[in-house]
MIKOLGU-958944 format. One record per atom (N, C-alpha, C): x, y, z; residue in one letter. Coordinates in steps of 0.02 Angstrom, whole numbers, plus 50000, padded with zeros to 5 digits. Example, Ala and Ser with C-alpha at 12.3 -4.5 7.8 and 13.67 -1.06 7.14 Angstrom:
2
506604971650390a
506154977550390a
506604983550390a
506424988850354s
506844994750357s
506455000250394s
This chain:
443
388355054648384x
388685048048384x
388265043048344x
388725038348288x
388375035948255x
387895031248313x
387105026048269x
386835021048307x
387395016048326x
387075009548363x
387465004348374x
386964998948326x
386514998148323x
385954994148320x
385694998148238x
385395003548244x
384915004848192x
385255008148116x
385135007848075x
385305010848022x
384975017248005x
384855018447939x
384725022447878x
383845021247902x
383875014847905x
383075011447912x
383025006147936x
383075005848002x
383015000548034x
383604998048076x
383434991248051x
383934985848070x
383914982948017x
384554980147985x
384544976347927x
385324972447924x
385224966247907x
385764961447914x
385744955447861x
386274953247864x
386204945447840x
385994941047907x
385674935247883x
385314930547958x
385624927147961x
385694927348019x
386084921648076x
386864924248078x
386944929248074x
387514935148100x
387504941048109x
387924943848154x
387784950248163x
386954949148229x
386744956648200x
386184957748223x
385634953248211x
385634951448166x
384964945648120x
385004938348149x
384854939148224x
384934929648262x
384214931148288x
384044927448313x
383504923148354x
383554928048426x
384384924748441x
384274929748513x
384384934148510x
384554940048445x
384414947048440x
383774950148435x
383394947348424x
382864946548402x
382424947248488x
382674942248497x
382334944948564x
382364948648610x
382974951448600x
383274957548642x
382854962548611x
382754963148540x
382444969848535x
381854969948527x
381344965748541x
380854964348553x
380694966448634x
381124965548669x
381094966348738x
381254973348731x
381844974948723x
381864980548713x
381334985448698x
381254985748638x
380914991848605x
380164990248640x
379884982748669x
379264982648686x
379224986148764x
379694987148806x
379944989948875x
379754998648866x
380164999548814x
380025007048807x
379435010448775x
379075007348723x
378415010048698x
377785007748770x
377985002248800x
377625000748883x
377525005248907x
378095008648935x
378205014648975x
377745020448925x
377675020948897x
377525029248862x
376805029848874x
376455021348877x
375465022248875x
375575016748915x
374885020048993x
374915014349025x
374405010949019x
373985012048985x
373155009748977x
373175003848948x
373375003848865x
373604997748823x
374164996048825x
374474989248827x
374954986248782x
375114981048751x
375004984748685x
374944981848631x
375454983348552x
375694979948549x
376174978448459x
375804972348422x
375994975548382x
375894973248305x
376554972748262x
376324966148240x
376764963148197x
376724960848131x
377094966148072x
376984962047995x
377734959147980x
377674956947925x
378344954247892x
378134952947809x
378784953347778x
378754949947721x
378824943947709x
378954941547661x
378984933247646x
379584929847622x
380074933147668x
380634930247675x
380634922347710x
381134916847708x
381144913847741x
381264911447814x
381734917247815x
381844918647905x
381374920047935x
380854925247913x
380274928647953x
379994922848002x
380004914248004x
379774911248021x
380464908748080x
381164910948083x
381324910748138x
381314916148161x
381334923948137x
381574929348184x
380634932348209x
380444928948180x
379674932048218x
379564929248286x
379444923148311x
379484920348358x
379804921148415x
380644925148386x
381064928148433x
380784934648477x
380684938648408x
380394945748421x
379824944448472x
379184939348454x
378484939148500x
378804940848563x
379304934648582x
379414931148629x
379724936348676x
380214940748642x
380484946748694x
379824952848719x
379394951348658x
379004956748685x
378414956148733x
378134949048716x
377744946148784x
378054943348841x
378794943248848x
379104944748902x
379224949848956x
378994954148917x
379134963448938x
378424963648963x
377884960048921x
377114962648942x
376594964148901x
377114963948829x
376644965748775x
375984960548755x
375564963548742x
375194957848693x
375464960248625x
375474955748589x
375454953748530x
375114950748467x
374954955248412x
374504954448365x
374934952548311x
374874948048272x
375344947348202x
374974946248151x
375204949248104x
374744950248038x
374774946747990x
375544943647986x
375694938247909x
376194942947867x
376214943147810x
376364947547735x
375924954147734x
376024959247750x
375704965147721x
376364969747728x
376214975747653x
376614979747653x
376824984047720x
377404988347706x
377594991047758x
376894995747795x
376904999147745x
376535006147760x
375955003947785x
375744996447780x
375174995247784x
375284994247854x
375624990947900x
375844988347967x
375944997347984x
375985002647969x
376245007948003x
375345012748028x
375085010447954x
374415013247951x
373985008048015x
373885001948012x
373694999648075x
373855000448137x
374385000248140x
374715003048187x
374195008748224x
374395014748187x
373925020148217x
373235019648219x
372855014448160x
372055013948175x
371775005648243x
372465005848260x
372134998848314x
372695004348377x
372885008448364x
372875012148437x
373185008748453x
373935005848448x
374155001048463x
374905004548480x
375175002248546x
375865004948572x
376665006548503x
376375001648466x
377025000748438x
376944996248347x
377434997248307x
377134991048264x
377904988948247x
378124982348205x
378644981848184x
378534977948142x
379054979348082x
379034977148019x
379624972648012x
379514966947991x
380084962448000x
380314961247909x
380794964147901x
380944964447811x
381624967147815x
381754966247748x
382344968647726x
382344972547657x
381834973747652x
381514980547601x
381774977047529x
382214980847497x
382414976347432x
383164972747418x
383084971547496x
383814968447490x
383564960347465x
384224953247454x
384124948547425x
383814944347495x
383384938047473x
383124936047516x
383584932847591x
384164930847571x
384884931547651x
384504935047670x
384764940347684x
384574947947739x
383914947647744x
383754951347813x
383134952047864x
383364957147905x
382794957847941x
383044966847966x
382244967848022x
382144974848041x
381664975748052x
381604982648034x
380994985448052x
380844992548031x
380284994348108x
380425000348157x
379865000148210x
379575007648208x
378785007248218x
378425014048200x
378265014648289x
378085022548281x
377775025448367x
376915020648341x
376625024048400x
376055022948401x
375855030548344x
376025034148333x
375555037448269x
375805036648203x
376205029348187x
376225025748117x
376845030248097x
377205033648149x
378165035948129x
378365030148117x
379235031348084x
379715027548102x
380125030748178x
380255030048180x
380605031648249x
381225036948248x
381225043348285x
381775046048292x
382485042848319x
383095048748285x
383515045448303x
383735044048366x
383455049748418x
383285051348497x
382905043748520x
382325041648508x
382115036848512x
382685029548515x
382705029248452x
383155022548426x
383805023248470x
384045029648501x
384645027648549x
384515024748613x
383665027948635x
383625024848718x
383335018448709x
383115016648653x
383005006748653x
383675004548631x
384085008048602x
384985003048611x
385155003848674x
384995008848736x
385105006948782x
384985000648826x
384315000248796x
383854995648830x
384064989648810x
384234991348738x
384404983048707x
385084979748769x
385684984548787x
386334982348800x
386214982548853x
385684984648875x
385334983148960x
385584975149010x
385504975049067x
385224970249095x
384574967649075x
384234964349029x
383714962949027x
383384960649080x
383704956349146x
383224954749191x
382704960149212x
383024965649212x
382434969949237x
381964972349213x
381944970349146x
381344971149082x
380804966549098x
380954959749119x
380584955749110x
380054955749163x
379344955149127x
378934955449196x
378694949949230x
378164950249277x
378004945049324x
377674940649300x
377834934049310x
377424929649266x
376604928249239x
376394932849285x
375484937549295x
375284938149244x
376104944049218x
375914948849173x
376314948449085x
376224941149094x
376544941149046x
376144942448959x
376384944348911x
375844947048853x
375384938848827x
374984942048784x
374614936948753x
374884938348695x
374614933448635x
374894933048548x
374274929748528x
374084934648481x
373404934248425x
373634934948358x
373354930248314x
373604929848243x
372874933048195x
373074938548159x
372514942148130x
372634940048064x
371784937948016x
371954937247965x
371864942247921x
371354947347954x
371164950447917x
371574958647898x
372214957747902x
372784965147901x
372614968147835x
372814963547794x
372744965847726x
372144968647688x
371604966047719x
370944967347693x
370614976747743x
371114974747804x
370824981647831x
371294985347798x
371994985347775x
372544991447746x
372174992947681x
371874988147652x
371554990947556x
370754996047598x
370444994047646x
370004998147666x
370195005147669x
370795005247699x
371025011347735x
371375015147659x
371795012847615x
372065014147548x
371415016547496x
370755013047531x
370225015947473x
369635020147467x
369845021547548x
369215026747594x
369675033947573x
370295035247536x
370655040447529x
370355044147458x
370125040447423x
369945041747363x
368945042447343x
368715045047293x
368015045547282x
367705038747278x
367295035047322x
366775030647330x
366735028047240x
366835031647205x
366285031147128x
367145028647078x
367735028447119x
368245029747092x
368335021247058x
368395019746992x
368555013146980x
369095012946916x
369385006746912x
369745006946843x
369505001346775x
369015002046789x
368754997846738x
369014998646648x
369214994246623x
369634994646554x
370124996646555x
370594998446625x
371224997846619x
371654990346625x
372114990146605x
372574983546585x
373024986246605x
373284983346678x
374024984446725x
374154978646730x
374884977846724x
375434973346739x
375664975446790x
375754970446846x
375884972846901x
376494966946938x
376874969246966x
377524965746988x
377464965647049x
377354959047114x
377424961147166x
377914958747201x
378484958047177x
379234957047183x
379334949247238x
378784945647232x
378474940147298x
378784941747347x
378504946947370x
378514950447414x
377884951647466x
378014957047505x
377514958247556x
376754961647523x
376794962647454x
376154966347434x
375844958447385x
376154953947385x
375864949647336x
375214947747359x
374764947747407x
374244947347422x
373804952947397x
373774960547447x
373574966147437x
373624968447368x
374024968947326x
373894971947270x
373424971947205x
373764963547211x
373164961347156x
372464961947195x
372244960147249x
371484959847298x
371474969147277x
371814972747276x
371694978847276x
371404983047218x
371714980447166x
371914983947079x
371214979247057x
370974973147074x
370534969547046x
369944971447090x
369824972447137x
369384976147143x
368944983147163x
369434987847102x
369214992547079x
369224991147007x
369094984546975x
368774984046926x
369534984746865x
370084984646883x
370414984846843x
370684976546802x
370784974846744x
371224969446710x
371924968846748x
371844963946770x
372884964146821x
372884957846798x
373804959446761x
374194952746756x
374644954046787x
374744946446842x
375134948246896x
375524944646905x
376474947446926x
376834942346904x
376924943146984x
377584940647022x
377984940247053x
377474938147135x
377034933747097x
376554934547184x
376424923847191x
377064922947189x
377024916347211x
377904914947254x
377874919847327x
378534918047375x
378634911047385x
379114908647399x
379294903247421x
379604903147465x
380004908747487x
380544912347565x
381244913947541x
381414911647461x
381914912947439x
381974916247371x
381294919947353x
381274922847257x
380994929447271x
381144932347346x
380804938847369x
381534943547317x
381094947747280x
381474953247233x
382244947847201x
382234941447194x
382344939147141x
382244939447060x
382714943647013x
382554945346946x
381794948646940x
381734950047007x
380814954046982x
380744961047048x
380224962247026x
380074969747069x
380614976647074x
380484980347078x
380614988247054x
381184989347062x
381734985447103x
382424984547069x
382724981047006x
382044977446959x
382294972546911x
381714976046845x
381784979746840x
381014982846813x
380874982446741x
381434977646712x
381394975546641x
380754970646636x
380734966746685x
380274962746689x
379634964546662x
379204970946712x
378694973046694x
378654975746614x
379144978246598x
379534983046550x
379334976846460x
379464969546479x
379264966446434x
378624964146423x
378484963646505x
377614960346523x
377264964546474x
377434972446498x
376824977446468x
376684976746401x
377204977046356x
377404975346284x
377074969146246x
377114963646301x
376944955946277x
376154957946286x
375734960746340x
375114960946364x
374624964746326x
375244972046284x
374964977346267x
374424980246329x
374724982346384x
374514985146481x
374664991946456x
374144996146494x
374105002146489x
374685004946530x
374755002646587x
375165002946618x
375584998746676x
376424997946683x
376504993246727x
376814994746801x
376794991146838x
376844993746913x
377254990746955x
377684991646994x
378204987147025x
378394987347086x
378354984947136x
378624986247194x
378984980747220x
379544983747279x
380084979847309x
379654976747348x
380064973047413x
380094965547441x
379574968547504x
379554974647506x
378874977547576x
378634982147550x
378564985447476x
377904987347452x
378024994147466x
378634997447488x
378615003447510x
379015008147443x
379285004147395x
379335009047337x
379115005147289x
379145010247252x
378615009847168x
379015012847114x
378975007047060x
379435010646982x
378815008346936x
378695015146873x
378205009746836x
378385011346778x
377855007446726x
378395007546645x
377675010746611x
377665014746566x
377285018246535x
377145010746472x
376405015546446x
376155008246404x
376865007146328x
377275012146338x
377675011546256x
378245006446309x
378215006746341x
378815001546391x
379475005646419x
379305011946421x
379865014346461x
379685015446529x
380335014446574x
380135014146639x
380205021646657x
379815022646708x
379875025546742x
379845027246820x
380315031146838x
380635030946897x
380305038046953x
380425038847027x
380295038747061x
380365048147060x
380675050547034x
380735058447027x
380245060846966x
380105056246905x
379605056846886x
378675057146904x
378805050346952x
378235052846977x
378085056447033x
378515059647058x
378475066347090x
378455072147051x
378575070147001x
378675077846957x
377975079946957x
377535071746914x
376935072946884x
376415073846954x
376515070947017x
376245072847081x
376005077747105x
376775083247103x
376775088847121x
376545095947083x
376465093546997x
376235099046961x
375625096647002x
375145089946975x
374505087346991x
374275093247049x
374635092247109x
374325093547173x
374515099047186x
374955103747157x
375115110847142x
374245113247126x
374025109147042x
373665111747010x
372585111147050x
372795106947102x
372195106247144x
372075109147204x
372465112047216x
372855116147289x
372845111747338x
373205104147331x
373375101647360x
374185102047394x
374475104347355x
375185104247384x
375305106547447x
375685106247487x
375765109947526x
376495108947547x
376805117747523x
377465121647519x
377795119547473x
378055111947467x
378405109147408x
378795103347412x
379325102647375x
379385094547364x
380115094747389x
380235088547433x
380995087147472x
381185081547424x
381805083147412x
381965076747378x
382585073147399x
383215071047367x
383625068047397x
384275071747372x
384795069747389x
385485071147324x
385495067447289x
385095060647254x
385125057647218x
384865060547151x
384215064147197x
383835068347147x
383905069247072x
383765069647029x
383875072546942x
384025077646941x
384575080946938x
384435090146921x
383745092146860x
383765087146832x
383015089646785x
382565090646823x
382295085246899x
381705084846921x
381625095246961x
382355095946964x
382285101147001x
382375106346991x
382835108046918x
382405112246865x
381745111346837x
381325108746834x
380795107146813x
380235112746859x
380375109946932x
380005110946990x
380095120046969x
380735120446960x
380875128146990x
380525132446947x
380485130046859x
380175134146810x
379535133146840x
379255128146877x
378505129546898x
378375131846942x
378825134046977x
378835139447054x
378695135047104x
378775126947098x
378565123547147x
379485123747200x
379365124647260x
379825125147293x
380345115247315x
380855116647293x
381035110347306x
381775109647370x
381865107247392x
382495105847423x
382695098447438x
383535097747444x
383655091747454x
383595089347537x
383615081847541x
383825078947613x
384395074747589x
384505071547637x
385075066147651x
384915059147624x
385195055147575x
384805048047569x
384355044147602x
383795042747600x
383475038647649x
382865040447669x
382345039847662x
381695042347669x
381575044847754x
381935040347809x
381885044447862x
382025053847859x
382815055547834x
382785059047815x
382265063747770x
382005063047721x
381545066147671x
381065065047713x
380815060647768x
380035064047821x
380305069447868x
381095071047911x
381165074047922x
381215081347917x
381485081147848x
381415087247812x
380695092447782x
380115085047764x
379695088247760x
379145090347818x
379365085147885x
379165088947934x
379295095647964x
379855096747953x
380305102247974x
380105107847930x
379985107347851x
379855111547796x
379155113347798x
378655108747847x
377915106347827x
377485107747759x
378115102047724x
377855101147659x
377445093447676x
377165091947610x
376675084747622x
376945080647557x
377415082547523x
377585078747455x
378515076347470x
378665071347445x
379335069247449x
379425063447437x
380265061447409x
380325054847398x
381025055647359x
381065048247359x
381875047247319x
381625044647252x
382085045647194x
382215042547131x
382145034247124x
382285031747185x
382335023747189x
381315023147206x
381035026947198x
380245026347222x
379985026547273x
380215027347319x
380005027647392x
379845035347388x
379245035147381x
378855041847395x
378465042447444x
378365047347486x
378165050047540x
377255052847522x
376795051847528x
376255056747532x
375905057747587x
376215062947622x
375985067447686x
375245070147672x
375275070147626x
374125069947663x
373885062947669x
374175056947641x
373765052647665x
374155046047713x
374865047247719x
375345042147746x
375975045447765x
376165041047820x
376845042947861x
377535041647838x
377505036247788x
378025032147759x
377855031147701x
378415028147644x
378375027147571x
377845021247599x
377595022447524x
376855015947514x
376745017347431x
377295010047406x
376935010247346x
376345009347296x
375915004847360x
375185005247326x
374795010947314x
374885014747375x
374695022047372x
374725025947323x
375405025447307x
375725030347257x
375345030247198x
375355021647180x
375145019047102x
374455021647122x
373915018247159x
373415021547160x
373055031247127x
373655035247158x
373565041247166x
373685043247066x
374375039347058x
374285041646968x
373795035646963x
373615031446962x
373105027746917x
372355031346908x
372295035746972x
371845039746980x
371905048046921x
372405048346921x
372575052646883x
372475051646802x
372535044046791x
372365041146733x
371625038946719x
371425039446762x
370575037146758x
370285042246707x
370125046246661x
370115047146613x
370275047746549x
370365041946522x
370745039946469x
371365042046443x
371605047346483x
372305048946484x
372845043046459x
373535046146411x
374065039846421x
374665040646469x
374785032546498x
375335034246559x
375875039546513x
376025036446468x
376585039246433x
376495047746434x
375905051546425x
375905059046424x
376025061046504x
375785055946519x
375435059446607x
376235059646649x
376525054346629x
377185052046667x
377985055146634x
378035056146584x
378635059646561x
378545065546562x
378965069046621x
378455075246624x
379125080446613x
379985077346631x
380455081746631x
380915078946574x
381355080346543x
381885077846520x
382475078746579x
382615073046601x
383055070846670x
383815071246636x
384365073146670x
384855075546664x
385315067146646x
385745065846607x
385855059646606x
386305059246666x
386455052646685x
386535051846751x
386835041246758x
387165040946783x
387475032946789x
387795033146852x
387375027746901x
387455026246962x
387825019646975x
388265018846999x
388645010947023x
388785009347078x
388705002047107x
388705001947146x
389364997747170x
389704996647224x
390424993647244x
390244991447292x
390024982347297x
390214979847370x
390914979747381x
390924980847463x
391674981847488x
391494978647547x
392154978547575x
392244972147667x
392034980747706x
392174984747709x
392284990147739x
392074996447718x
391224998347738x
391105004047686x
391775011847724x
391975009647757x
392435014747784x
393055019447737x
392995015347684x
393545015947642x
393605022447602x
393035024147586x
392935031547549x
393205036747616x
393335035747685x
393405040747735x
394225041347718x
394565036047693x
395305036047685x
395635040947636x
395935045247637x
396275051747616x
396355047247531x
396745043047524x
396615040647455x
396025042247414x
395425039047433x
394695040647394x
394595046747412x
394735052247458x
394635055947469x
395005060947394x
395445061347399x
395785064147338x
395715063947257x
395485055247259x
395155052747215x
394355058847191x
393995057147248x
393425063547244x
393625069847228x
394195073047233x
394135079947237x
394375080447174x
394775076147144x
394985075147087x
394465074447022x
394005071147025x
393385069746995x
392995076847000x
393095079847048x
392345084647063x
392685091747027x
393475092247020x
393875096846972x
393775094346916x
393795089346896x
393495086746820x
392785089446799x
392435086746835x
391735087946836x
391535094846811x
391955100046879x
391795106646862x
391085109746866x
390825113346812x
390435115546813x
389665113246781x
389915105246753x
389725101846691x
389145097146737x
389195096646781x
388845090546812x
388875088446895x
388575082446921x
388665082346990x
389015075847008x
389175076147070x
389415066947081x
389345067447152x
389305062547160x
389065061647241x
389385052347257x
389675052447305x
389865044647343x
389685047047402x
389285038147402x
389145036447492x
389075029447503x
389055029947575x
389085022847603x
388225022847603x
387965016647574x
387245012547548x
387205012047644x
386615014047671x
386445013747712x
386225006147749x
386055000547689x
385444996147704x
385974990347663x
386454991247638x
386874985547614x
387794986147616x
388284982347620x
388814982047615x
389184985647558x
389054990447540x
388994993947464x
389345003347461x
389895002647428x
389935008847415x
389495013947343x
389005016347339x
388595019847284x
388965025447262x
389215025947193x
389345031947152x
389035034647109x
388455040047108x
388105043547055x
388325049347025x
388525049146959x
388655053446919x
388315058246879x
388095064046856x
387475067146827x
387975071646782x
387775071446722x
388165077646652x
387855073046594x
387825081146567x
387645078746473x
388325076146450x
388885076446481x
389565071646441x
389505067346478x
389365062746438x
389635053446465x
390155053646457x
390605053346429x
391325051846428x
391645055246506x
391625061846509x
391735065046582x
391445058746623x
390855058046643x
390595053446682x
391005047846700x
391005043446645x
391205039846652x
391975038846676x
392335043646662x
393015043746688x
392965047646771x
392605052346778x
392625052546852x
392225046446897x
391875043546870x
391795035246901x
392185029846919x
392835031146854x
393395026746827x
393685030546889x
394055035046906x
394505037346952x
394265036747015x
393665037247051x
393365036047119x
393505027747135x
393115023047085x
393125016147070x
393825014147096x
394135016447055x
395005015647087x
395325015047167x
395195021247177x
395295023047244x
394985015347297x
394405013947275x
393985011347311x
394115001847324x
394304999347238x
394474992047232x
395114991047212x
């Protein structure tokens, strides 16, 4: 049965409807702080990051408030990336963490994101018995006025997540005379990144790191990636780097200015860590996937399989596979030896490391010729509409066109009001007309 409450990833809304109020906010604060209570009785304790949205400054207050109602104490961190709130999480031993963002949606929408105490996102088993809790009686959540939580404001989140991001790599490891352009979409990494990239000695010109609560992934960061794409060009940057509105995916542009995307740098990952005997089993990817990335894999005997959109999915799979490599085309990459969740600092780190010998992004990073491919997207009132026998026919109609030539795939966008159509064949013209006929069905 579908959630009531959680998505693809999370909770995610427009604010001040729906799910995204003040007093939702505190329900699931109460909520979800009731049930990680119960699991450890020694500590209780959450942690709290956010991005630099403008709401974060009403829906945080909500959230404290349900959870030091329940009993929690409460730690809040400010702006740090996701992964970074998931990684503390597990090194402060802490009941619970939650990420208050809306990943790369426009700055409207707010959402949350909640990890276990060992820096998960949460099963779907999980996320149903805190919707119980949410539609609960809350009186009986709330505890005795004794025991009610405390709230501590930490400044130092960001400075312990680059500790933890740089104890992964060789002590001696620096980037001195590299020139990165770096995009931090004024977002949740606009602090951490640049403090990060500058001191390992690298040149950073840094755009997108002045939020205001309303220019989060505004015309910039790894959904807008022309940006970097000109920076690098104007800067002459070895290489440029981009991440969305919580830092959890990564697109980057090679020094000639082509971008590159998120199956690429898995490609170049997985030969990498193939070739160090780091891999382990092989690489999960999505249906979004490239058929190149996965011919590529197969001529190298690296084992690949798909998941379901959505990086929850792709950790499931590679838990289940116990592989340590994965990720989607949109950049949200997974690295299971050193993190639980996409983390695009990580990522960039891991090829910049790869580049630390005068290597060029451009050799290191084009590693497949990717199958051509044109993705669109359809806001609609009702992603329900593709379930209607109309689009339905529409699809089957397209996928007899298609044939043997190529792939297509429609779905409902997990994290926005949006129907997504991706098309993959060496004929554009085909493409484009089985786009033209789905499109139909749909507006």
């Amino acid at each position: 049965m579908k959630n009531k409450y959680f998505g693809t990833d999370g909770i995610r809304g427009t604010v001040n409807t729906g799910n995204i109020t003040g007093e939702k906010f505190f329900k699931f604060g109460l909520a979800s702080g009731t049930y990680f209570k119960n699991q450890k009785k020694n500590k209780q304790i959450a942690i709290i990051a956010k991005d630099t949205r403008l709401s974060g400054y009403t829906l945080e207050p909500a959230l404290v408030s349900g959870l030091v109602s329940g009993g929690m104490h409460v730690f809040t961190l400010g702006p740090l990336p996701t992964n970074g709130l998931a990684m503390l999480t597990k090194s402060m031993k802490a009941n619970m963490g939650i990420m208050i963002t809306a990943s790369h949606n426009p700055y409207c929408d707010n959402g949350l994101k909640l990890f276990g105490p060992d820096g998960m996102k949460l099963s779907n088993k999980i996320e149903k018995r805190i919707e119980k809790l949410i539609d609960a009686k809350h009186t009986k959540q709330l505890t005795n006025p004794k025991l009610l939580g405390r709230v501590k404001r930490l400044e130092n989140g960001n400075d312990k997540y680059i500790q933890i991001l740089k104890s992964n790599f060789p002590k001696n490891f620096n980037l001195k005379g590299t020139k990165i352009v770096l995009d931090c979409a004024n977002g949740a990494c606009y602090k951490a990144a640049p403090k990060l990239l500058n001191s390992l000695g690298a040149k950073v010109i840094s755009i997108g790191i002045k939020p205001n609560g309303l220019n989060i992934n505004e015309k910039c960061g790894s959904t807008y990636p022309s940006k970097i794409q000109s920076a690098v060009k104007k800067f002459n940057a070895n290489i440029g780097i981009s991440f969305d509105g919580d830092a959890d995916r990564v697109i980057m542009c090679d020094e000639k200015g082509k971008i590159i995307d998120g199956d690429q740098i898995i490609a170049m990952l997985a030969k990498r860590w193939k070739s160090k005997g780091i891999l382990r089993g092989g690489v999960i990817g999505t249906q979004m996937s490239n058929f190149g990335l996965e011919k590529y894999l197969k001529i190298n005997k690296i084992k690949f399989f798909r998941s379901k959109v959505g990086d929850r999915y792709v950790k499931e799979k590679m838990r289940k596979k116990n592989f340590n490599l994965g990720g989607e085309q949109s950049g949200h990459i997974i690295l299971g030896k050193f993190a639980t969740t996409g983390d695009g600092l990580l990522v960039a780190l891991e090829v910049l490391f790869s580049l630390r010998k005068g290597k060029k992004a451009s050799e290191l990073l084009n590693v497949f010729k990717p199958v051509p491919q044109v993705l669109i997207n359809i806001t609609v009132k009702n992603k329900n509409i593709i379930d209607k026998l109309n689009c339905k026919l529409a699809l089957k109609k397209a996928n007899n066109m298609m044939s043997q030539n190529g792939r297509i795939l429609v779905r409902k966008s997990g994290t926005e009001p949006k129907i997504r159509i991706m098309a993959e064949s060496y004929d554009k013209r085909l493409m484009l007309n089985c786009i033209k006929k789905i499109k139909r069905s749909i507006v």
